[in-house]
Legacy VTK file of the C-alpha trace (Angstrom):
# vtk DataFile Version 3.0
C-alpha trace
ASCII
DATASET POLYDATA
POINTS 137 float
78.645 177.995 32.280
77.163 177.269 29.185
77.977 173.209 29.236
77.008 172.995 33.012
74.223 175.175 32.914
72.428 174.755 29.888
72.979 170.605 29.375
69.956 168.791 29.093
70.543 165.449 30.771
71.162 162.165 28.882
68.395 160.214 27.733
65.534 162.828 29.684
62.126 161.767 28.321
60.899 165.465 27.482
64.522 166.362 26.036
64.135 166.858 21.920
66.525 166.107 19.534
68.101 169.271 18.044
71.736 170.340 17.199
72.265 173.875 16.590
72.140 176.647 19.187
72.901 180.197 19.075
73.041 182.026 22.632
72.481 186.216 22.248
74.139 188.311 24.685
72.751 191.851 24.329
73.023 195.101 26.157
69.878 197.129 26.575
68.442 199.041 29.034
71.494 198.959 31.294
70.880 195.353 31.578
72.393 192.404 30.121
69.665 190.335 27.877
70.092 186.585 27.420
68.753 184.605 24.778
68.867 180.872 23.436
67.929 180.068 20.170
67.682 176.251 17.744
68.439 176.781 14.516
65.195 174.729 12.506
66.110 173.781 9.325
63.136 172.835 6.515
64.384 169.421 5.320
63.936 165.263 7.400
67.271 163.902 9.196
68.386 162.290 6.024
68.650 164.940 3.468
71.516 167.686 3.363
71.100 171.416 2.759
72.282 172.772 -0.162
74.391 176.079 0.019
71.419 177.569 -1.644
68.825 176.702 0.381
70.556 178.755 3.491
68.005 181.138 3.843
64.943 178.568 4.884
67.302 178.114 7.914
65.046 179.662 10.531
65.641 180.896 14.295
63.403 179.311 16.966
63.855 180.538 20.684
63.433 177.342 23.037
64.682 179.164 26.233
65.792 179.336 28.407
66.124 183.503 28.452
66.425 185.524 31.158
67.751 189.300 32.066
71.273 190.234 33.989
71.118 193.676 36.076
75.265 194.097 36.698
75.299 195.524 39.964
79.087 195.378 40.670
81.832 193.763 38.164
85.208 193.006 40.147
88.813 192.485 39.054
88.709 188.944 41.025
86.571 186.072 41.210
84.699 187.383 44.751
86.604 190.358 45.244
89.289 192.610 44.221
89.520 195.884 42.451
86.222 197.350 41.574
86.059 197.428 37.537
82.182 198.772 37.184
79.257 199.664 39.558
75.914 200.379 38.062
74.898 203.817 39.333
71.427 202.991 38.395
70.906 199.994 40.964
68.360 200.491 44.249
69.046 197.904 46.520
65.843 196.122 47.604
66.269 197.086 51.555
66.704 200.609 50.293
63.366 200.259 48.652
61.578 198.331 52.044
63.229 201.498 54.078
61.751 204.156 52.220
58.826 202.541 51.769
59.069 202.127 55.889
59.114 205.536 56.212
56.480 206.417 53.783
53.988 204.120 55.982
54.907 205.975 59.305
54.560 209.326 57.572
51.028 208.647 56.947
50.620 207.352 60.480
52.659 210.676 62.096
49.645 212.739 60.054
46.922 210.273 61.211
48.066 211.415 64.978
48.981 215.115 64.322
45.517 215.409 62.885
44.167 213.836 65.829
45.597 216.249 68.287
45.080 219.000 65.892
40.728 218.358 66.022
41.122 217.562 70.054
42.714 221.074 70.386
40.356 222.662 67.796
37.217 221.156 69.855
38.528 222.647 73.268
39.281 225.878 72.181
35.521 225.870 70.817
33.035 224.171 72.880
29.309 223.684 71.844
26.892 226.025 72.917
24.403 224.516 75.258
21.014 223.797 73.153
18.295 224.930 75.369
15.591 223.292 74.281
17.283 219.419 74.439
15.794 218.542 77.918
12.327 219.336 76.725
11.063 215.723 76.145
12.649 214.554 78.559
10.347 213.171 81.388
LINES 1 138
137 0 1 2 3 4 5 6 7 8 9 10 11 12 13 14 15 16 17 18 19 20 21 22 23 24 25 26 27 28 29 30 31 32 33 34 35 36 37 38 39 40 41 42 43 44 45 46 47 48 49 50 51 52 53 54 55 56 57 58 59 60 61 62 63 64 65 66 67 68 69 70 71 72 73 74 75 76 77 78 79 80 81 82 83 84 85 86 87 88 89 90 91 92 93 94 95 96 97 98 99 100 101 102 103 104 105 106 107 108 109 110 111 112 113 114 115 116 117 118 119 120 121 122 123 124 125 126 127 128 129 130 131 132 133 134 135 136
C-alpha cells in the first residue's frame, strides 16, 4: 500500500527532495486516523548530524492524511468469517430513508391539516352579514 500508494513519481516537477517519513496510524473516535509526516532536519545536504544535535530533528506533516471508519473487517481478502463490525456505522441509504420519511411526515400533516380546517369550516358556516348588499347598486 504504502510503496504503491504513497510514491511520488520519478522526476515530477512539483515532487521535493526529502528522505525521511514517518506514517501514524491512530485509533480515535472509533475511527482509524492516518497521518504522514518528513522528518526536517536543521543542517544543508552536506553536513551530518551529530548524536547530540537529535533533538532539532523536527516533524513536518506534508500529507497526505486522511480518516478510516472500519465498517466490517473479514477473515478473507473479500469475504470470509466476519472478525469485527462497527456497531456505530449508519449506512448512508439508511440516512436518505429516514430522512424520506421525515419529508412525507411533514407533507401527511400539511394534508391532515387541510381536511381538518375544510371540516372545521362546514361544521361552522358564516353568518350572513346583513348589511353587505347595501352599496351595492
Amino acid at each position: 500500500m504504502v510503496i504503491q500508494i504513497f510514491g511520488t513519481p520519478k522526476d515530477h516537477r512539483k515532487s521535493k527532495p526529502f528522505y525521511d517519513h514517518v506514517f501514524v496510524f491512530s485509533i480515535l473516535d472509533d475511527h482509524i486516523w492516518f497521518r504522514n509526516y518528513q522528518i526536517s532536519c536543521p543542517h544543508t545536504g552536506t553536513q551530518k548530524i551529530d548524536r547530540g544535535d537529535l533533538e532539532k530533528m523536527t516533524l513536518v506533516e506534508v500529507g497526505p492524511r486522511f480518516c478510516l471508519n472500519p465498517i466490517k473487517i473479514f477473515g478473507g481478502s473479500f469475504g470470509g468469517p466476519t472478525l469485527f463490525e462497527n456497531p456505530f456505522y449508519v449506512s448512508p441509504n439508511q440516512i436518505r430513508s429516514l430522512e424520506k420519511k421525515q419529508k412525507a411526515g411533514k407533507y401527511a400533516k400539511k394534508v391532515k391539516a387541510k381536511t381538518r380546517r375544510k371540516m372545521h369550516q362546514l361544521s361552522n358556516p358564516l353568518e350572513v352579514y346583513e348589511f353587505a348588499d347595501m352599496w351595492k347598486e
